[in-house]
N, C-alpha and C positions, 0 to 999 in steps of 0.2 A: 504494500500500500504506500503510495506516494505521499511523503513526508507534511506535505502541504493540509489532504486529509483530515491531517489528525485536530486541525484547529475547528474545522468546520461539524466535526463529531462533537468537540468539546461544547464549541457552542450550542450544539442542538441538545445535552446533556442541559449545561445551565438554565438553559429555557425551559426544560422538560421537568425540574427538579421541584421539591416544595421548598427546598433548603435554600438558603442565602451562600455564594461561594464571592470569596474577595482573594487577587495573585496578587503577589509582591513582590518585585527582585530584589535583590541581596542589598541594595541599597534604601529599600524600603519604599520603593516607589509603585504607586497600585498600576498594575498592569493590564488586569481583567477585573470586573465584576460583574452578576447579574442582577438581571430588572428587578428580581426580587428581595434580595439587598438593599438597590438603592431605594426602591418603596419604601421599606420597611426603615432606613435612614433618613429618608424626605428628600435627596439630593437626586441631581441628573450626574448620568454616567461619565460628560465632561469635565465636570468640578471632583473625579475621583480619578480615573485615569489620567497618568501621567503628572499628578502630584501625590506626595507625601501622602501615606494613610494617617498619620498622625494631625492631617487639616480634614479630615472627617471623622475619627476614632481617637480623640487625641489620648485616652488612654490605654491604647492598644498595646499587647505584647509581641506582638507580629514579631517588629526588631529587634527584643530580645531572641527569641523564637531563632533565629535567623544568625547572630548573635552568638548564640551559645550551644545553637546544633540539638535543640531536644524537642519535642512533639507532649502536646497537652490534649487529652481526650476526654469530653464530659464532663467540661468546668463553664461555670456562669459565669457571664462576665458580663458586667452593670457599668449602663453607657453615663459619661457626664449628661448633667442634665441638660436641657436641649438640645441634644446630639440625634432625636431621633425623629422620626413623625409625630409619633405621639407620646404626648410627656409620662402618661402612665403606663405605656408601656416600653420601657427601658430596660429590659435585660434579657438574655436568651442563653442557650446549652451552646456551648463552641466545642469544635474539633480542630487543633491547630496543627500544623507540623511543616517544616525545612524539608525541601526537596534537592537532594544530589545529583550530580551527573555519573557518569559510569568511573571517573575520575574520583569521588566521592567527595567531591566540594559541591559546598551550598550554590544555586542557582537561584531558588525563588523560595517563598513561602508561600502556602495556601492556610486558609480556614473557613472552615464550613460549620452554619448556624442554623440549628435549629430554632426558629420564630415559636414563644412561647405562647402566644394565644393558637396558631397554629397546630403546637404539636399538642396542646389541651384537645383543640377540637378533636384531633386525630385520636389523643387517648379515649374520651369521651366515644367517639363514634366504634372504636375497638369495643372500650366495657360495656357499649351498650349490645353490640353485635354477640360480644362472647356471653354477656347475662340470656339474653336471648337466644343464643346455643347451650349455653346450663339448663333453664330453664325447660325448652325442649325434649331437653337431655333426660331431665329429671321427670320430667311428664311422661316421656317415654318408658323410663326406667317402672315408675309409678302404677304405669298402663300394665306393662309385662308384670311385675310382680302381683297385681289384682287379677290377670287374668288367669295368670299360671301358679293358682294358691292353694294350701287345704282350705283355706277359710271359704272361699267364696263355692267350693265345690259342695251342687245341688242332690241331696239325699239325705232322709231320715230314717231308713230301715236298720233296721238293728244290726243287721250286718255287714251292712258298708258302712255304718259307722263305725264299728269292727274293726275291717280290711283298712279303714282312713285312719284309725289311730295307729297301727301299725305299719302303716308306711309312714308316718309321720316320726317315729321314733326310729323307724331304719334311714330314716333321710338322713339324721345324724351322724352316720356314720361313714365310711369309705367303702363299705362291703359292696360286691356286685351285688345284684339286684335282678332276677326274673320276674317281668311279669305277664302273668299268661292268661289268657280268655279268648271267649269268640272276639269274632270282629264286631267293631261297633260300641264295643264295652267301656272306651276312655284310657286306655293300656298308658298309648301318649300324652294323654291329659296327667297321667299319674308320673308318669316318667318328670314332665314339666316339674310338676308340684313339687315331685323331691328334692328337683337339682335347684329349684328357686328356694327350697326351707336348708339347706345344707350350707357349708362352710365355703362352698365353693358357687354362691349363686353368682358373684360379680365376675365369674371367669369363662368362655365360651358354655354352651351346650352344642353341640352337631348331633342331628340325625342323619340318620340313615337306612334308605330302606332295603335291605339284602334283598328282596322278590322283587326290586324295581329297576337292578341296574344287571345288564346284561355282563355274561359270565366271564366273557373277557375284558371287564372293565373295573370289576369289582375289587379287582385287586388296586389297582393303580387308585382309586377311590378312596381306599382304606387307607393306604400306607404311602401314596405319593410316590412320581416316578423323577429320576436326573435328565438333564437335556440331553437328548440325541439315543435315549434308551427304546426308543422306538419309533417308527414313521410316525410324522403326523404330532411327535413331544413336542410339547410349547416348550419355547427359547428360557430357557431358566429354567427349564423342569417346573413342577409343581407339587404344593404339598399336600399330603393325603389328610384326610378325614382323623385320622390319631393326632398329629402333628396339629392340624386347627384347636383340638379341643384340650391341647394342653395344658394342665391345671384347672381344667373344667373338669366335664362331663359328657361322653360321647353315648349317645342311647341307637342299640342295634336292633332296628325294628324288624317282626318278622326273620328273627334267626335259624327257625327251622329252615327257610330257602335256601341258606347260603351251601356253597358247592361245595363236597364232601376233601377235597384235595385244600381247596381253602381252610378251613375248619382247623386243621393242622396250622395253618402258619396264625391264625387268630389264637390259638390256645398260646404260640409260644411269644408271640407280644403280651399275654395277661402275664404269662409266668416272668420273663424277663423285663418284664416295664421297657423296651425300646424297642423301633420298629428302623426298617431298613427299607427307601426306597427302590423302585425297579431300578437297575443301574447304575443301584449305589454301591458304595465300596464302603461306606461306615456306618456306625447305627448309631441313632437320634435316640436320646433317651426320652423319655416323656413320663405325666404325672395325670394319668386318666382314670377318672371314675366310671365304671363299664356297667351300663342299664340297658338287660335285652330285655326283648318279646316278641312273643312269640302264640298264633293259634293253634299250633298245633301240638298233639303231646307226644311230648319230648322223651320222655320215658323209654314211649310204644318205639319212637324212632331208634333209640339205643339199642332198644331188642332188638330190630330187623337190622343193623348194620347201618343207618341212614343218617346214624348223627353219632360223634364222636361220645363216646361216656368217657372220658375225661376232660373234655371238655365241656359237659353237660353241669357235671359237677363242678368247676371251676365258675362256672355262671352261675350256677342256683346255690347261691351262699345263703340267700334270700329272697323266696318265694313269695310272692302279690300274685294270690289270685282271684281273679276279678269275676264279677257275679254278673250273672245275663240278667236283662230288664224283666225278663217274665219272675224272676227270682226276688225282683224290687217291684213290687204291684204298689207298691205303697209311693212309690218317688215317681210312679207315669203321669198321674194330674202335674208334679211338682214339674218334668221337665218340659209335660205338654205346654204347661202354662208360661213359660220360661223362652221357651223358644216364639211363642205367639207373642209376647212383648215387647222381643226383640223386635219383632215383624210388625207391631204395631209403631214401635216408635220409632222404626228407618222410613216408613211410610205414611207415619202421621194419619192412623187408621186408630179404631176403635172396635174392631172386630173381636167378640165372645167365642166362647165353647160349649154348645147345649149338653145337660147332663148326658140327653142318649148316646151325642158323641163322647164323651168322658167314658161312659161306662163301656163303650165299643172296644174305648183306646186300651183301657183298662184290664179287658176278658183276651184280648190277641195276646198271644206267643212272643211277638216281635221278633224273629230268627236275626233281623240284620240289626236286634238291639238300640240303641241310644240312636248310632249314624239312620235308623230305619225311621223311627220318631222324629227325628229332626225332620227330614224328607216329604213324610207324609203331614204333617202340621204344615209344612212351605204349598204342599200340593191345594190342602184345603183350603189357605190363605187365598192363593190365587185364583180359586171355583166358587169359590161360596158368595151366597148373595144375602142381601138382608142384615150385612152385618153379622151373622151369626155364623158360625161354623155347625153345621147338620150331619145326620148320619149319611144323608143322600153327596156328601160331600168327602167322603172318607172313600179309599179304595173298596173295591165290590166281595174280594176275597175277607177285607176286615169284616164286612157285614157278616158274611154268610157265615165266617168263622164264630161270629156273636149271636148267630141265628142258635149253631149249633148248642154252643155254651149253654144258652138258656133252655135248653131243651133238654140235655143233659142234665139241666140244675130241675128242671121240670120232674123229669123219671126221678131224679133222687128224693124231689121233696114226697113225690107219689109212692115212693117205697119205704118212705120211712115213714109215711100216712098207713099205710098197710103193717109196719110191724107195732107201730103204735097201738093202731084198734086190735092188731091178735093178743097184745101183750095184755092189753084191757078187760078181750074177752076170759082170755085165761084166769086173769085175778077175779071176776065175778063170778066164773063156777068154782075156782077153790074157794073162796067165799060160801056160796051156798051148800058146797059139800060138808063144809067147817062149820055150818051152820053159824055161818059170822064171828066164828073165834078167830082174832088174828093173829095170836101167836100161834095157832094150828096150822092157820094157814101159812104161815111165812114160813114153820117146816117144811110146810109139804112145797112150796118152791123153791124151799133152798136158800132164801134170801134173809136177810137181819127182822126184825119186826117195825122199824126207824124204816128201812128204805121199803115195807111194804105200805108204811100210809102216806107216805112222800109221793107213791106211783099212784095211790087210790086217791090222792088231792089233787095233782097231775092230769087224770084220764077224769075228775070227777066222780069219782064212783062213792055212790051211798051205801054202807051198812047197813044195809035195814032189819038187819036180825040182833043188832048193839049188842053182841055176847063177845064179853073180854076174860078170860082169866088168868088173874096174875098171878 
């Protein structure tokens, strides 16, 4: 670059700058300065170039600077009074220093000023910018930690309050963690809940779904590969799934999928805590908390050869396992309801649940669990007229299955209508046989003399022969 150049960069630097710059040569004579300087001084660039910096700063250290060969960074320096534009504003942050030639004699000085209302504004507009990233920050933080909680998680059944205390007291700890159920059941909600109540909630969590990523990918996934270790490696390599969650918590969904050759090299990252990418030549230690799950059982797969049992056991230190919705009859109004408010108040709706659909929701199996309920409440939402959500608004199979239910609940109450009146008929002819003795009779059936007037006040029946002997 032609030496000429360099003055013409220089000046499109001082124009471009917020800062104040002022040149001096060795005899103290200003040489350069910018617009934003002499603003900030009240003078034209004439009345500074090519005299004395000491007839505009007259207590300037420039000449000392220059002088004595040393450099001043991050010092105040408070102009005489009417030295400047404005009288209350008089002093700013300097950066000064003597510049050499290749010779290593002084040539010139420079110094560069930070304008203090200036760099206020700039601070001001940072703290506000970064409170406004805290803030965010913290909202976000806030969001995640309310959404992924024991506290907030929807259930009163006696048994998944159960299953929720004792995950709650295993989150405490570092132990792996299975958890197993059908699908649909919250496996991943639970997994959440752990790693946010644990010692380790402020450090990644990574999922991952073994049945989602194809078999020759799942490796590089897990444990990250080096560059050039295969067609197609991003330039750096990349780090796996281990490696992300280190000093977190990595949750392996669906672990029954994972490929039987693989399996082996996951047990020996639980056992050695480090893992070794594809075309790596060193191993990466890492500090991972390991939460699988998994629908299938795991056990059965051990018999038939399809899953490792040594690494079965090395994952189920700690068993969650999670209860199907038909098993929680009592939390289906609670999550029917839950999801329709959602839905009410992203849509600024007011749509109900008529008892007959509650009790529909209620009598179904639900095979595909909690993700089935969700589903079928969004279906309703968006068929249903009048406001209300109807039985005519529920899937045809919920119906029928509710048809059944109650027909079912029909035959039973009609069969226990039928042993009622025999049990009836039997206590009035041992009655008449006993000729109204009731501790004769409660002989002759076997039962206490207490639980045979309990049955005779029960079906109604009169003694009309009142012989008692005690």
């Amino acid at each position: 670059m032609k030496q000429e150049y360099y003055k013409y960069i220089f000046d499109e630097i001082l124009k471009m700058t917020d800062d104040g710059f002022i040149v001096i040569d060795k005899d103290g004579i200003v040489t350069n300065i910018n617009d934003q300087y002499c603003d900030f001084l009240g003078r034209d660039k004439e009345e500074a170039i090519g005299h004395s910096i000491l007839n505009i700063i007259s207590n300037s250290k420039m000449i000392d600077i220059i002088n004595k060969q040393y450099r001043d960074e991050g010092m105040i320096h408070k102009f005489v009074e009417g030295e400047t534009k404005e009288v209350s504003n008089d002093f700013l942050l300097v950066n000064r220093s003597c510049v050499f030639d290749e010779d290593g004699e002084v040539i010139a000085g420079v110094a560069q000023v930070k304008f203090r209302l200036q760099t206020l504004d700039s601070a001001q507009k940072l703290m506000r910018e970064y409170s406004e990233l805290q803030f965010y920050k913290e909202e976000y933080k806030n969001v995640e930690s309310n959404r992924h909680s024991f506290g907030v998680m929807i259930g009163k059944s006696k048994e998944f309050i159960k299953i929720k205390r004792s995950a709650i007291k295993f989150s405490k700890t570092d132990f792996p963690i299975l958890i197993t159920g059908e699908t649909g059941t919250g496996k991943e909600v639970f997994a959440q809940s752990i790693h946010k109540n644990s010692s380790r909630e402020n450090k990644p969590m990574v999922s991952i779904n073994c049945a989602a990523i194809p078999y020759e990918l799942i490796e590089s996934e897990l444990f990250g590969y080096e560059e050039g270790s295969f067609t197609g490696a991003r330039k750096g390599g990349k780090p796996g799934k281990f490696e992300l969650a280190d000093g977190g918590t990595i949750f392996l969904d669906e672990i029954g999928d994972m490929p039987y050759d693989m399996q082996s090299k996951l047990l020996r990252v639980l056992q050695e805590n480090e893992i070794e990418r594809i075309g790596g030549t060193k191993t990466v230690p890492i500090d991972v908390r390991v939460i699988a799950a998994t629908r299938q059982d795991l056990q059965e797969m051990v018999k038939t050869g399809k899953f490792r049992e040594d690494l079965y056991y090395r994952l189920n230190v700690v068993n969650i396992e999670m209860l199907p919705l038909r098993e929680r009859k009592d939390d289906i109004r609670l999550f029917a309801s839950y999801f329709l408010d959602k839905l009410n108040c992203k849509y600024k709706s007011l749509i109900s649940i008529s008892d007959e659909a509650f009790k529909c929701l209620t009598n179904y199996s639900w095979p595909g669990n909690i993700r089935e309920l969700e589903n079928v409440v969004k279906s309703a939402f968006a068929s249903c007229e009048d406001m209300i959500i109807n039985l005519s608004d529920l899937p045809s199979k919920m119906v029928s299955y509710g048809d059944k239910y109650k027909q079912g609940e029909i035959s039973e109450k009609k069969l226990k209508s039928l042993v009622d009146n025999y049990e009836a008929l039997l206590i009035k002819d041992a009655l008449k046989r006993n000729e109204g003795n009731v501790r004769a009779t409660a002989r002759e059936l076997g039962i206490h003399r207490s639980l045979l007037y309990k049955k005779m006040e029960k079906y109604e029946i009169e003694n009309i022969h009142h012989v008692e002997v005690y």
